[in-house]
VONU-992335 format. One record per residue (C-alpha): x, y, z. Coordinates in steps of 0.05 Angstrom, whole numbers, padded with zeros to 5 digits, always signed. Example, Ala and Ser with C-alpha at 12.3 -4.5 7.8 and 13.67 -1.06 7.14 Angstrom:
<pazas>
+00246-00090+00156
+00273-00021+00143
</pazas>
This chain:
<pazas>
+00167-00282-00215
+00216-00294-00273
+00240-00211-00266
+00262-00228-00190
+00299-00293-00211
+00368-00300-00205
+00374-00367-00250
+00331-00387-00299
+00334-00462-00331
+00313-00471-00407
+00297-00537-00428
+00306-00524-00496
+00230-00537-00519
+00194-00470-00548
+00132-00491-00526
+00100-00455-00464
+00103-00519-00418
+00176-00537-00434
+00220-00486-00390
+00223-00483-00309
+00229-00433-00261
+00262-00457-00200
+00246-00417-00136
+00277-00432-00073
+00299-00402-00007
+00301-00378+00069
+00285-00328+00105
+00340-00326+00143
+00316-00280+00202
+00251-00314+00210
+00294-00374+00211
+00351-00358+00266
+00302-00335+00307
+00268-00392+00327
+00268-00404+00402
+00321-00458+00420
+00362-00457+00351
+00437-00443+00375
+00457-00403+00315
+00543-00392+00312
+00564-00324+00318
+00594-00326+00250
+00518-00334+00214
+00493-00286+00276
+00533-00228+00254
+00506-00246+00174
+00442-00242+00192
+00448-00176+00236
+00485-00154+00162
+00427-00167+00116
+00377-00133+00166
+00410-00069+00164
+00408-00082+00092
+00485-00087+00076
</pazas>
């Protein structure tokens, strides 16, 4: 997990237990395409963006 981070957080403590990984986010497709959502045109077109992988 830690090679696909983007942000790491060190605690400062050197033992095993004392630093975080933080993991977080959407998947934005999955998510504007939920039946009902009215999604503005502006995050429409991003979306359309990232699935032709620009």
């Amino acid at each position: 997990m830690a090679a696909r981070a983007k942000v790491i957080v060190r605690t400062g403590a050197f033992d095993p237990w004392g630093n975080i990984l933080l993991y977080g986010g959407v998947d934005a497709p999955v998510w504007f395409s939920k039946p009902g959502l009215k999604v503005p045109e502006v995050y429409r077109q991003r979306v359309e963006q990232m699935q032709r992988g620009k």
